[in-house]
Structure formats: C-alpha cells, structure tokens
LUMVOVEX-125508 format. One record per residue (C-alpha): x, y, z. Coordinates in steps of 0.001 Angstrom, whole numbers, always signed. Example, Ala and Ser with C-alpha at 12.3 -4.5 7.8 and 13.67 -1.06 7.14 Angstrom:
<rs>
((+12300 -4500 +7800))
((+13670 -1060 +7140))
</rs>
This chain:
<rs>
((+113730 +98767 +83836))
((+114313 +99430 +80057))
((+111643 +96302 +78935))
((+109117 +98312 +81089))
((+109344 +101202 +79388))
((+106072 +100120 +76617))
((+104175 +99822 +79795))
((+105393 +102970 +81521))
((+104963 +104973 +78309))
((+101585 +103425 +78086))
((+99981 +103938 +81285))
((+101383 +108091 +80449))
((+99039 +108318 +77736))
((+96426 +106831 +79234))
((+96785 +108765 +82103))
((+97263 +111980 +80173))
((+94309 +111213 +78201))
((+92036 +110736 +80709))
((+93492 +114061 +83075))
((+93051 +115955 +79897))
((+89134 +115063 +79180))
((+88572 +116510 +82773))
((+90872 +118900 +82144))
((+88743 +120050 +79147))
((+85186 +119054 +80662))
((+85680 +120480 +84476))
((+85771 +124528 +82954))
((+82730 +123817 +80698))
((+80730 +122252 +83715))
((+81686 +126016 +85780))
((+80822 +127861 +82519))
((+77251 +126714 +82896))
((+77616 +126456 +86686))
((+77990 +130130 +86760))
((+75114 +130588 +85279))
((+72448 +128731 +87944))
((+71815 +130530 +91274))
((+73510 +129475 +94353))
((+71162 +126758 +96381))
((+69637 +126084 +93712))
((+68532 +122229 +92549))
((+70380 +122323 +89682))
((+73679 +124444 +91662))
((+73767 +121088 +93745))
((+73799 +119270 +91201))
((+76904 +120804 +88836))
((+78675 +120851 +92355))
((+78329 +116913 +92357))
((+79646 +116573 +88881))
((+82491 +118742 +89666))
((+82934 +116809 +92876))
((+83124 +113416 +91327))
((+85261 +114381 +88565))
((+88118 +115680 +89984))
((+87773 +112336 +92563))
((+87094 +110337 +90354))
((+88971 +111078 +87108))
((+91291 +114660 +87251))
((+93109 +113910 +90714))
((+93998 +110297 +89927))
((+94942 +110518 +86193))
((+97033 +113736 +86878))
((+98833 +111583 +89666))
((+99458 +108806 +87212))
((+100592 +111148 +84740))
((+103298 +112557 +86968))
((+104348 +109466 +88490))
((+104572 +107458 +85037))
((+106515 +110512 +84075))
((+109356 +110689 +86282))
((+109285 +107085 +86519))
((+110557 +107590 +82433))
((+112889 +110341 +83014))
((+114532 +108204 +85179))
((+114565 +105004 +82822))
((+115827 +107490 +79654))
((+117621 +109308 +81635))
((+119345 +110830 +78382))
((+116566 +112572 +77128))
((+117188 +115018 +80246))
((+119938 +116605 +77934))
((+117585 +117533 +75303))
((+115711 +120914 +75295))
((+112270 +120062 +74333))
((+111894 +118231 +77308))
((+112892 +120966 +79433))
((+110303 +123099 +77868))
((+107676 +120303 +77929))
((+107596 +119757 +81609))
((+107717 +123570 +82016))
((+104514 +123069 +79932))
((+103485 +120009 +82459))
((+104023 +122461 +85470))
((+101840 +125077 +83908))
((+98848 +122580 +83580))
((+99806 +120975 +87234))
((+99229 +125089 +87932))
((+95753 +124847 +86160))
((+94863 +121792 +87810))
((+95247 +123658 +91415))
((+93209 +126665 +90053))
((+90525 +124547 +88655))
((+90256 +122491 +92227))
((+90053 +125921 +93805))
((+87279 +126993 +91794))
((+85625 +124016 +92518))
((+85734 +124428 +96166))
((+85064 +128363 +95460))
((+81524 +126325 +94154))
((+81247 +123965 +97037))
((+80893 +127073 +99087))
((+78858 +129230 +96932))
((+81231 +131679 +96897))
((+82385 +131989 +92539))
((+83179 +135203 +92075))
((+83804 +134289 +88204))
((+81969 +134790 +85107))
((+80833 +132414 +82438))
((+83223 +134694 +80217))
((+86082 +134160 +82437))
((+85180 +129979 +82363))
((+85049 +129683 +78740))
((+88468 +131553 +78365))
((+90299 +129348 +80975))
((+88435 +126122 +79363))
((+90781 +127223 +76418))
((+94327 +127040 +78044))
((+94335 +123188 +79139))
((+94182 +122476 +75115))
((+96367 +124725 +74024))
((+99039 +123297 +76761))
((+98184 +119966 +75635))
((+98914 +120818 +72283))
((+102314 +122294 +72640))
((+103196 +119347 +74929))
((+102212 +117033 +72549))
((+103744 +118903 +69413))
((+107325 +118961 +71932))
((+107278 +115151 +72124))
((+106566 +114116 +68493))
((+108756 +116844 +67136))
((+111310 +116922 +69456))
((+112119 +120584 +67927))
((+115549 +121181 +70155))
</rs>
C-alpha cells in the first residue's frame, strides 16, 4: 500500500481540483440564474449547465476526493494523531455540507421554485474558497 501512496495522493488533488472549479463555478451560474425568469429560453438553459456540472464534474470529483481520502488515512494511518487533520476534515465535512446545499439549489432550479437572491448566490459562491483555503493552508502547514 505505502508505494501507492504518489498515486493515491495524486488522484486527491486532482480530484479536489476539479470538485473545487465546480465548486466555485456552480454558485456563479445561480447568481446569474436568478436573475432570468422562470421558463424562460435562457432559464433552460443555466438549468442544463447546472445539470451537467454537478453530473459531470462536482458529483464524481467530490466522490474521488473522499474515497482517495480515506483510502490515505488508512495508508498513514499516523497522521490520525495529529490535530490539523482533525480540523481539516471537519473543514472537508463543511464543504461535503455545501456540496448538498448547492445540489439542492439546483434541483430548487430544476423546478422553478429558487426562492434565493443573486445577493444570497454571490455570498455562498464565497465560502467554497475560503474552505478550500483553510484546508489547504492545514495540510502544507500542518499548524498542530
């Protein structure tokens, strides 16, 4: 298990990279969503978008990212003794949380039924990078 451990950690950043451009992208695509009215031509088409990214890209890189995760908890096991990476996937469970909410909005636009302003969007589209951030500050720094 220990020479897979380039690949594992690898195939995490990938995967973290890619969950965190949709992560990023799938709030701005509501922002302007919100602003087009309901039936419209161009309402079908931001719920397409939103519908093929979180297929396409959000779903399957967030499931890689967990997966490739555990998969190195379990290979270095040791760093389970070490506080930042308590905090970290406290962090990880937060944007797991934000994923939901984000699929939920989505199918919110599916039905036609956003209750949500383009104030509210642009806020939220703030709190995947700061997540990211601190999650990616925990594992270079290793603070605790």
């Amino acid at each position: 298990m220990i020479e897979n451990i380039p690949y594992l950690v690898t195939l995490h950043l990938i995967a973290l990279i890619l969950w965190m451009v949709g992560m990023l992208y799938l709030p701005r695509i509501f922002l302007y969503h919100a602003q087009v009215q309901p039936g419209s031509e161009a309402d079908g088409k931001f719920k397409e978008m939103e519908r093929g990214l979180m297929a396409a890209l959000l779903n399957p890189a967030m499931i890689v990212a967990f997966v490739t995760g555990i998969l190195l908890i379990v290979a270095m096991p040791v760093y389970m003794q070490q506080g930042w990476l308590h905090t970290k996937l406290l962090l990880v469970l937060l944007m797991g949380g934000v994923h939901g909410m984000l699929s939920k909005f989505r199918k919110d636009f599916d039905k036609g039924q956003n209750t949500k302003s383009e104030g509210f969007y642009k806020k939220l589209n703030l709190v995947p990078g700061v997540l990211m951030v601190l999650i990616v500050w925990l594992v270079i720094m290793k603070p605790f």
